[in-house]
Structure formats: C-alpha cells, structure tokens
Biotite code that builds the C-alpha atoms (Angstrom):
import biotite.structure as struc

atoms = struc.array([
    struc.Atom([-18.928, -4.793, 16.199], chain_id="A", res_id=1, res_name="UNK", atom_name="CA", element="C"),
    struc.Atom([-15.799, -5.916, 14.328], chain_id="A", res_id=2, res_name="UNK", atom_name="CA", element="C"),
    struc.Atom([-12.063, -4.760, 13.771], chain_id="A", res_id=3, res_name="UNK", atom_name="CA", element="C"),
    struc.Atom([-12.603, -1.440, 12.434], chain_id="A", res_id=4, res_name="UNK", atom_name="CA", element="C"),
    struc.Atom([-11.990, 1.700, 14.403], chain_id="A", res_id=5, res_name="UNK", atom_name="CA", element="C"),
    struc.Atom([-13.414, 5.011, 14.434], chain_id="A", res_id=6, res_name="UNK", atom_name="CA", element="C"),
    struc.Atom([-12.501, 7.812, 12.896], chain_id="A", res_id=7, res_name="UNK", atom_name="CA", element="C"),
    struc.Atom([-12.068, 9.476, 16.103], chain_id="A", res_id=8, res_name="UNK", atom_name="CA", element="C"),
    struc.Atom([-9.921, 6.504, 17.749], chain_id="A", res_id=9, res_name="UNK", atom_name="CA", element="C"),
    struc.Atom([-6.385, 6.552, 18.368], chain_id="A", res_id=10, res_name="UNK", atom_name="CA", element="C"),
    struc.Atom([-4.622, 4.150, 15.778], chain_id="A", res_id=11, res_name="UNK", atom_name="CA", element="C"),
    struc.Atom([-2.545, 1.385, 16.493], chain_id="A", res_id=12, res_name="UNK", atom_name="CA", element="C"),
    struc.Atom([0.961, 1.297, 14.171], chain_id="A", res_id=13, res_name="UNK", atom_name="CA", element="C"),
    struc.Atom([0.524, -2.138, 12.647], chain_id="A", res_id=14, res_name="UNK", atom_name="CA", element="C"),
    struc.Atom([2.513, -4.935, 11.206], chain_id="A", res_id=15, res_name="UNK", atom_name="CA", element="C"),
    struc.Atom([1.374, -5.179, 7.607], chain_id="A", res_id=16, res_name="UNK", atom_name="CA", element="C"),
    struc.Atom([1.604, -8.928, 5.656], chain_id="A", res_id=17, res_name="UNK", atom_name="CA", element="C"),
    struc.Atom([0.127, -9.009, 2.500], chain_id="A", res_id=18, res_name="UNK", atom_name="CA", element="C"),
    struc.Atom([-0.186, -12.897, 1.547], chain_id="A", res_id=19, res_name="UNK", atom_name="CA", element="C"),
    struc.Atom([-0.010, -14.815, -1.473], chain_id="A", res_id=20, res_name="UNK", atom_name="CA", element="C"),
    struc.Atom([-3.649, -14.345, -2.534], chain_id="A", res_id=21, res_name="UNK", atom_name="CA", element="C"),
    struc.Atom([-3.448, -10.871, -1.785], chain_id="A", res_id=22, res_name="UNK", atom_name="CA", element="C"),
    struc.Atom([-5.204, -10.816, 1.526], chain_id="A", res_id=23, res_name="UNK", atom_name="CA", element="C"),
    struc.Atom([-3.990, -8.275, 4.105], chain_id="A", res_id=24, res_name="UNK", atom_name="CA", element="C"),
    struc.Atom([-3.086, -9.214, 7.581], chain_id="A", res_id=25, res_name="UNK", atom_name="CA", element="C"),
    struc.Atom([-2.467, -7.303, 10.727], chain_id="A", res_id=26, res_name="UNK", atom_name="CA", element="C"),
    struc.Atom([-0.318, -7.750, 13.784], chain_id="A", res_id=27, res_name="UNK", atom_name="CA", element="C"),
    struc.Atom([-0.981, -4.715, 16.477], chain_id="A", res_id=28, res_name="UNK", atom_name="CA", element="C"),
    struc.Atom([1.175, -7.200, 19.212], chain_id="A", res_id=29, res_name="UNK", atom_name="CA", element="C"),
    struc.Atom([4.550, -9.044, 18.206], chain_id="A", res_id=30, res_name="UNK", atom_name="CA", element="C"),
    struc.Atom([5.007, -11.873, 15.721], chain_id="A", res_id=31, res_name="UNK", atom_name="CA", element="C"),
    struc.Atom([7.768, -13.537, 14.795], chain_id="A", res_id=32, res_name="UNK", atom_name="CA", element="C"),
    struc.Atom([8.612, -14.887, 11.223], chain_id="A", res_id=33, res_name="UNK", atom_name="CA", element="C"),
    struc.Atom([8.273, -18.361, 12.788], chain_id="A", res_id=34, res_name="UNK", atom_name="CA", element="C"),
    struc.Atom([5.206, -18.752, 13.991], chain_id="A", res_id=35, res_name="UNK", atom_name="CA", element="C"),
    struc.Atom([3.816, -17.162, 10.264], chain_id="A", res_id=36, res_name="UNK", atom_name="CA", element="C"),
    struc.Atom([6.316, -19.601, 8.922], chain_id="A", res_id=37, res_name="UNK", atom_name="CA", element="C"),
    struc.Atom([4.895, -22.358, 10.764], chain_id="A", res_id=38, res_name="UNK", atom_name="CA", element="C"),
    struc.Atom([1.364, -21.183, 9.351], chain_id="A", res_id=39, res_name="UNK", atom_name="CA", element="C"),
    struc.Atom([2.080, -20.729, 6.138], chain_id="A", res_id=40, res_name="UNK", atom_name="CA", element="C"),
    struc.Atom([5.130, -23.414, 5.374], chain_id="A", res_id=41, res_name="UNK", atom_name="CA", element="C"),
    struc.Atom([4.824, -22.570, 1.658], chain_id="A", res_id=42, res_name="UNK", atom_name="CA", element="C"),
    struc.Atom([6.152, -19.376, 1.415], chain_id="A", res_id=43, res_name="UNK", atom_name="CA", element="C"),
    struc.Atom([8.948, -17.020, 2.948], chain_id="A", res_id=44, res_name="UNK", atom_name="CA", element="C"),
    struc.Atom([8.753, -13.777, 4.707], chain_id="A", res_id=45, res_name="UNK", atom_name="CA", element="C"),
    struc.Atom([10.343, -10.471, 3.288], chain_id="A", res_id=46, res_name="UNK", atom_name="CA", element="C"),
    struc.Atom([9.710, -6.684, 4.331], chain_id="A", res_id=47, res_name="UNK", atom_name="CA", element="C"),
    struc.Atom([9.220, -4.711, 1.496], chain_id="A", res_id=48, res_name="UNK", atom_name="CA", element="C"),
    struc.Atom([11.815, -2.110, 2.122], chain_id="A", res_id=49, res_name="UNK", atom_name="CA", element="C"),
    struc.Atom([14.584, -4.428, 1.213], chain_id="A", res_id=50, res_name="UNK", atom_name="CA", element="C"),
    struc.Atom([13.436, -5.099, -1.642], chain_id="A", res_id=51, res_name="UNK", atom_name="CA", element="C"),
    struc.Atom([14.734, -3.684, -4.867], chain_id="A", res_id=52, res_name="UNK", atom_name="CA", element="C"),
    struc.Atom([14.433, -3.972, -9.042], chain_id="A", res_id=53, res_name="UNK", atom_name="CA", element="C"),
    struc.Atom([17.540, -6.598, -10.084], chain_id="A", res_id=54, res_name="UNK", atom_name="CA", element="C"),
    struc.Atom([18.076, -7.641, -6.525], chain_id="A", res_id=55, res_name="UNK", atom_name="CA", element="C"),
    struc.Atom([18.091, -10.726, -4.792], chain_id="A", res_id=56, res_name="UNK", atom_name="CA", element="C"),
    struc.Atom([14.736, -11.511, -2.929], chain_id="A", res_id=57, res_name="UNK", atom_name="CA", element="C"),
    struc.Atom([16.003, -12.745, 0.785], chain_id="A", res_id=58, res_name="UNK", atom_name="CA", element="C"),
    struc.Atom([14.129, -14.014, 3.221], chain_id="A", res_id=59, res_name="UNK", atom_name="CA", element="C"),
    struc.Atom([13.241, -12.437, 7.087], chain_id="A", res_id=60, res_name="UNK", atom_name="CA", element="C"),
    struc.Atom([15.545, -14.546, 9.630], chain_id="A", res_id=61, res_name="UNK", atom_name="CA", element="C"),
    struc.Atom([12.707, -16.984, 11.079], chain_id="A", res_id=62, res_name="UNK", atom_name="CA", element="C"),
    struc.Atom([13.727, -15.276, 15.153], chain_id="A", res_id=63, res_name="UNK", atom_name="CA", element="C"),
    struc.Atom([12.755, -11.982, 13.681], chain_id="A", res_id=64, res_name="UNK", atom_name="CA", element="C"),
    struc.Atom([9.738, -10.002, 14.808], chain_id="A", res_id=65, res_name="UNK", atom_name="CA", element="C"),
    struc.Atom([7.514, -7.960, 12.637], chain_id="A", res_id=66, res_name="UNK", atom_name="CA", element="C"),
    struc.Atom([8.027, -4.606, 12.849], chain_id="A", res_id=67, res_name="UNK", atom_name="CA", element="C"),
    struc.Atom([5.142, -2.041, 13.592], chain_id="A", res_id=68, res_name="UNK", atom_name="CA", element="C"),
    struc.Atom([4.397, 0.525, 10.338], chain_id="A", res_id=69, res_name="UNK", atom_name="CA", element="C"),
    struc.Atom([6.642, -2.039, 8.169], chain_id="A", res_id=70, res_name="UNK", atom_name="CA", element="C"),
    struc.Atom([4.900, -4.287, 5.363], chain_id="A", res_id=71, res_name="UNK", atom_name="CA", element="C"),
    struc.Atom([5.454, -7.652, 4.561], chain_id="A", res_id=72, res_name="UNK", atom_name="CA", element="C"),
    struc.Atom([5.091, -10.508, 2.066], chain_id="A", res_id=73, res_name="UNK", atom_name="CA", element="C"),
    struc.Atom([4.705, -13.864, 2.124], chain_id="A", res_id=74, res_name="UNK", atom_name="CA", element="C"),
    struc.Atom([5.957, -15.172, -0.965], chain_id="A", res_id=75, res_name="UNK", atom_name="CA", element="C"),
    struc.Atom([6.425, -18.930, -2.547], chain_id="A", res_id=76, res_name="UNK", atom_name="CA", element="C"),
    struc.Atom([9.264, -20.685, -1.578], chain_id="A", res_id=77, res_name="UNK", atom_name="CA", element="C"),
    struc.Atom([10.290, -20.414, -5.340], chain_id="A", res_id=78, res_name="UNK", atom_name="CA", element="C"),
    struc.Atom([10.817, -17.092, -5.869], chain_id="A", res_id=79, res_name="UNK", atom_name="CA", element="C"),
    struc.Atom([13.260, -17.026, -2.812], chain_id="A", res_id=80, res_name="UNK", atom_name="CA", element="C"),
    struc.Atom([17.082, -15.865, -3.830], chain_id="A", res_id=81, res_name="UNK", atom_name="CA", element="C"),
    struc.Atom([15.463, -15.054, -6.868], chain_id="A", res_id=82, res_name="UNK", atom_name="CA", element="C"),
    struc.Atom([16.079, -11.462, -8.423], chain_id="A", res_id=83, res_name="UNK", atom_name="CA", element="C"),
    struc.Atom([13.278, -9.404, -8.955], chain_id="A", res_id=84, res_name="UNK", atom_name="CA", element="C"),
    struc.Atom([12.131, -8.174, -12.232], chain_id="A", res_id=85, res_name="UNK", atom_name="CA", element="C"),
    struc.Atom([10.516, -4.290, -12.281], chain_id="A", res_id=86, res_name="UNK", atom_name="CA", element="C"),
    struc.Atom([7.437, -6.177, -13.766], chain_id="A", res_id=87, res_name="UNK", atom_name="CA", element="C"),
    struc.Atom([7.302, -8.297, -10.637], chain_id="A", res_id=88, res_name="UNK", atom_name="CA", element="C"),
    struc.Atom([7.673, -5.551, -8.312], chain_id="A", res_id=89, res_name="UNK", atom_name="CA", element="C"),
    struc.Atom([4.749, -3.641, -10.093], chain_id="A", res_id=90, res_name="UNK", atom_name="CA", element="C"),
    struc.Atom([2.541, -6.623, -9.480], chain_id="A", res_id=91, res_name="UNK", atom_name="CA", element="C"),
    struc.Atom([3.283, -7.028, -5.385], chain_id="A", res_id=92, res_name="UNK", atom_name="CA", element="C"),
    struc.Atom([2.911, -2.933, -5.658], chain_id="A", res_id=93, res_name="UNK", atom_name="CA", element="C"),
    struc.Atom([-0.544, -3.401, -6.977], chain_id="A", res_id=94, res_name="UNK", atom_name="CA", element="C"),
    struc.Atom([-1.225, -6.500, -4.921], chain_id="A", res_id=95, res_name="UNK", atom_name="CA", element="C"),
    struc.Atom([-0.525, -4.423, -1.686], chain_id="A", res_id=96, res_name="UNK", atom_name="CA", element="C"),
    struc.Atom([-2.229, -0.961, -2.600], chain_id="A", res_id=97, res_name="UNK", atom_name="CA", element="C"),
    struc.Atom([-5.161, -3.252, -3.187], chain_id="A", res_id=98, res_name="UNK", atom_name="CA", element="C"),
    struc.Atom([-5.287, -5.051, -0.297], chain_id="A", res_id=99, res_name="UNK", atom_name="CA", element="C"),
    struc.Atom([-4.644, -1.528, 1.560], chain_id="A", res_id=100, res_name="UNK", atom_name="CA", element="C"),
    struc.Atom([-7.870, -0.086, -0.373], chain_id="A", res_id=101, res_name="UNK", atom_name="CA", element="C"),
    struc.Atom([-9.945, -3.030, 1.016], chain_id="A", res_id=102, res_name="UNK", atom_name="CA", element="C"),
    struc.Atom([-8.918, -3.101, 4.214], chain_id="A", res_id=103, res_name="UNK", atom_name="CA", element="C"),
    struc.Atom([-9.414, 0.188, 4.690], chain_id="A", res_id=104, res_name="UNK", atom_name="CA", element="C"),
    struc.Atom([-13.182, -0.244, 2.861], chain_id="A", res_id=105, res_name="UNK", atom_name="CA", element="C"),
    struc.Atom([-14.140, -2.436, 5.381], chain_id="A", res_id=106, res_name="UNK", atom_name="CA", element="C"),
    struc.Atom([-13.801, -0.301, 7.644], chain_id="A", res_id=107, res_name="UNK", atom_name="CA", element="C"),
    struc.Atom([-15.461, 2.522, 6.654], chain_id="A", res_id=108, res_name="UNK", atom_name="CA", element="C"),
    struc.Atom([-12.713, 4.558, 5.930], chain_id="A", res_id=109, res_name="UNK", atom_name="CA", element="C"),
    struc.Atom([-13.198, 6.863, 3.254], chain_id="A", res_id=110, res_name="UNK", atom_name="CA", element="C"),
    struc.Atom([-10.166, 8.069, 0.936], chain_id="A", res_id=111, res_name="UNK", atom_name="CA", element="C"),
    struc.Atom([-10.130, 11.829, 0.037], chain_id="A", res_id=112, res_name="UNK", atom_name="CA", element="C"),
    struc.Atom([-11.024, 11.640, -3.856], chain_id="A", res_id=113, res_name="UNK", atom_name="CA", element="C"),
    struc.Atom([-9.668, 14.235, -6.151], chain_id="A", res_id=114, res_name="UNK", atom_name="CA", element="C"),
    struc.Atom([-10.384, 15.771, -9.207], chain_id="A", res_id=115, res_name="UNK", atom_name="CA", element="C"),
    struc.Atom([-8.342, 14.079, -12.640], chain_id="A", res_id=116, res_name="UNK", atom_name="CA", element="C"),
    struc.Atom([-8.235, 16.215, -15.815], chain_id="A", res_id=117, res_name="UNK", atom_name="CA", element="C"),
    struc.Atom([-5.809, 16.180, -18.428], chain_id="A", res_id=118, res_name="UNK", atom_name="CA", element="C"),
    struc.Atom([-5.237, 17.963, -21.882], chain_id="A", res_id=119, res_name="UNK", atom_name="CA", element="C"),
    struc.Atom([-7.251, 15.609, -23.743], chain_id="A", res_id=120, res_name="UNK", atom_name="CA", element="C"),
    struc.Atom([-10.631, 15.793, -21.538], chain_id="A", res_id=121, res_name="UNK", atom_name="CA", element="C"),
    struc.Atom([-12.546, 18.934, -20.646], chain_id="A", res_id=122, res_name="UNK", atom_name="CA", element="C"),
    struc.Atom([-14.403, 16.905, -17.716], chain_id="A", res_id=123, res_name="UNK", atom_name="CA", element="C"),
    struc.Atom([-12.076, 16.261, -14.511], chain_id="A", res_id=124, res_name="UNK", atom_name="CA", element="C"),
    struc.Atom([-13.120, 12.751, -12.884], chain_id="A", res_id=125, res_name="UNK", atom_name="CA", element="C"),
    struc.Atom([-13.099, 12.671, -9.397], chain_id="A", res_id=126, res_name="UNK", atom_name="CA", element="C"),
    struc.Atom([-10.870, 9.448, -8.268], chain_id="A", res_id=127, res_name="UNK", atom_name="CA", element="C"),
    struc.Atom([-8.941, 7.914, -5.500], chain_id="A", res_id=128, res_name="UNK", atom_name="CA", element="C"),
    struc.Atom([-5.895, 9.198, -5.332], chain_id="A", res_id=129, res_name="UNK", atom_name="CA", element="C"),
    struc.Atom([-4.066, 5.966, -5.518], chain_id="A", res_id=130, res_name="UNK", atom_name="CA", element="C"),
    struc.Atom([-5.896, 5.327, -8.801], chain_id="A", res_id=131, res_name="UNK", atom_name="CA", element="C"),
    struc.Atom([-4.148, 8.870, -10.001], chain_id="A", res_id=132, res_name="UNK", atom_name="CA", element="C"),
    struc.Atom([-1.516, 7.388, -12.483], chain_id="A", res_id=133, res_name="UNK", atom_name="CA", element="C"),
    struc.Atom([-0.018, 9.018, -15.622], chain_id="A", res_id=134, res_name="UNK", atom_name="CA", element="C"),
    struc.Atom([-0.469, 12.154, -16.932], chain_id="A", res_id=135, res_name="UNK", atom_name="CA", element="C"),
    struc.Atom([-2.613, 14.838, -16.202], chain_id="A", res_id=136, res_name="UNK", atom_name="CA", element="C"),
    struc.Atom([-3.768, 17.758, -13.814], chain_id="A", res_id=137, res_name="UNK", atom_name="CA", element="C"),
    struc.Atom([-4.756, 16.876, -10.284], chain_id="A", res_id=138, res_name="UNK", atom_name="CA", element="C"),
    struc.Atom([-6.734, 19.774, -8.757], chain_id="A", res_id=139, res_name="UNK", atom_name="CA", element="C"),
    struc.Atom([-7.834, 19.384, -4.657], chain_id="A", res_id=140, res_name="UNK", atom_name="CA", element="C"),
    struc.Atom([-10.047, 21.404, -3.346], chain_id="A", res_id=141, res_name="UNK", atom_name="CA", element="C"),
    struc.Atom([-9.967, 21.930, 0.442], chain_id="A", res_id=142, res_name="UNK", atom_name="CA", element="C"),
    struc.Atom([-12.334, 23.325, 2.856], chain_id="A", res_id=143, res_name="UNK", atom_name="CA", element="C"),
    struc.Atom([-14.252, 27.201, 2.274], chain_id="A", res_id=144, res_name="UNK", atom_name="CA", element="C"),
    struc.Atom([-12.902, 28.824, 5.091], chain_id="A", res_id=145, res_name="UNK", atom_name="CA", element="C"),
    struc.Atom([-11.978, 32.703, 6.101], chain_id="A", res_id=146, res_name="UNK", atom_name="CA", element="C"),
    struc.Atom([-8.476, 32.200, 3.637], chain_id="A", res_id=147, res_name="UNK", atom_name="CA", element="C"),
    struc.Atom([-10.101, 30.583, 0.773], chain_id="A", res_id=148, res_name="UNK", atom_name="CA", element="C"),
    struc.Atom([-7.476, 30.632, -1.195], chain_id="A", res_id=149, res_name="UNK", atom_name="CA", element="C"),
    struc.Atom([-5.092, 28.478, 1.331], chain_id="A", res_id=150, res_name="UNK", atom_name="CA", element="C"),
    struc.Atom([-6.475, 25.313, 0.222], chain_id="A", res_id=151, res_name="UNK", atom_name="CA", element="C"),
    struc.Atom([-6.504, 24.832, -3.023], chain_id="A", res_id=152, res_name="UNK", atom_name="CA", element="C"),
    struc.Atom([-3.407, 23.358, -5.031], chain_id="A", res_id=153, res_name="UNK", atom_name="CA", element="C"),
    struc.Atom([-3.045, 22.340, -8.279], chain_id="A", res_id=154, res_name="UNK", atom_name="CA", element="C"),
    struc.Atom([0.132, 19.488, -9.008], chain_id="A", res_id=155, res_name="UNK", atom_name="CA", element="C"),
    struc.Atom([1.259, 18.143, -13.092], chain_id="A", res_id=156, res_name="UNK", atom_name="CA", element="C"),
    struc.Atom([1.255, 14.426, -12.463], chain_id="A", res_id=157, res_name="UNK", atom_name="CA", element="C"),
    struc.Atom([3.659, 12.934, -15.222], chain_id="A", res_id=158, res_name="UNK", atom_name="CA", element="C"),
    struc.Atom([5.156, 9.541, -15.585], chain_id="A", res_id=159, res_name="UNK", atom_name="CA", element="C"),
    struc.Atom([8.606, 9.063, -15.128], chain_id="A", res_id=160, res_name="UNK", atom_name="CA", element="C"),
    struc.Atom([10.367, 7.097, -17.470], chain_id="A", res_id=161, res_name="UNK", atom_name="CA", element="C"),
    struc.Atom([12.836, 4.474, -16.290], chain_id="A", res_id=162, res_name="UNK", atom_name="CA", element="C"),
])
C-alpha cells in the first residue's frame, strides 16, 4: 500500500509545498499558512505565481489557505522582502521540477520520454521531457494507428535569450 494512485484513479488537485531541502509535500484537504508556519517556524510561505525576477519576495498572510493546483515554498526567514535574482529563481525552478520528478517516481508514474537530436549529433537520445533544455530537435512519436501520420510532430527547441 502507500500514497500513490493508479493510473486508472481519479486524481485529487493538490496543494503543492516544496520545502527548504527540496522535499515535496501534499495537502489534498485545507491548510492554512499557520499551522505550516507553526511547523516549520524558520521559514515563510509564498505561492509561486507571485513571484517574479527583481521583485520583492512576500510572504502568504498566516489566515490563508493553500490553494488546490497552486505550489508553494517555504523559504528562510531571510530571504523574506528580499528581491529575487533570475539566478535564484532558476534554482527554486530546479528545486521544484525535481521534487515533482520524484514524487511522481515513487509512485510509479512514468513520464512520456522523447527523442533529443540536434545538428551536432546524428543519434537522438531519448529523455524526459523536462530534461529537454537548449537547442535541438525534439521528435515524438505517438501511437501506429489507422492515421499514422496524425501523431507524429516534430518542434525546434531554442533558448531564449533574456
């Protein structure tokens, strides 16, 4: 037994709070900021869509409750009212993606991989496609069926500069 659901199962929208060490937590029922406040009285809460390069890092009002689909940090108390550098976002973006990625190893989900080429190398690799960064060809192939052709794309992935 354990947490982990079926394939076939219904899923639950989740409150997502990735912690300091990078650990993933989930809330399917109603938390609010205090009681993870009270459990973790080092660090601040802050959902990750108010966050922003140059901006102020603010912290979750402590009478809020998580939000379902949303994803959270808990950050040190230090880096609260403090602006965020594009280097520091990249870090919580990795941070979360990998605590995603191991959550969803455990259990037993399994991540369409797809095939990465590029210019330089005559011998796609087949990867995860969160791990498909920079440039390069992405080729998916999807099922044989009666319309073969249907389900196959090809996409130019490219970095953008900033």
């Amino acid at each position: 037994m354990g947490n982990c659901n079926s394939s076939d199962s219904t899923q639950v929208a989740t409150a997502k709070l990735i912690l300091q060490d990078g650990k993933l937590q989930e809330f399917s029922y109603p938390v609010k900021v205090s009681f993870l406040l009270q459990k973790y009285p080092a660090c601040f809460i802050c959902n990750s869509d108010e966050m922003d390069f140059d901006d102020v890092v603010s912290a979750i009002d402590e009478d809020q409750v998580l939000q379902p689909g949303q994803l959270y940090f808990a950050l040190p108390l230090s880096r609260l009212k403090h602006r965020l550098q594009p280097h520091e976002m990249a870090a919580l973006a990795v941070k979360a993606s990998s605590a995603l990625m191991k959550t969803a190893d455990k259990c037993g989900s399994r991540r369409k991989q797809i095939l990465l080429s590029n210019e330089y190398d005559s011998n796609p690799k087949r990867v995860s496609p969160a791990l498909a960064v920079g440039s390069g060809t992405v080729h998916r192939r999807g099922r044989a069926t009666a319309s073969a052709g249907k389900g196959r794309f090809a996409a130019l992935l490219s970095s953008i500069p900033e």
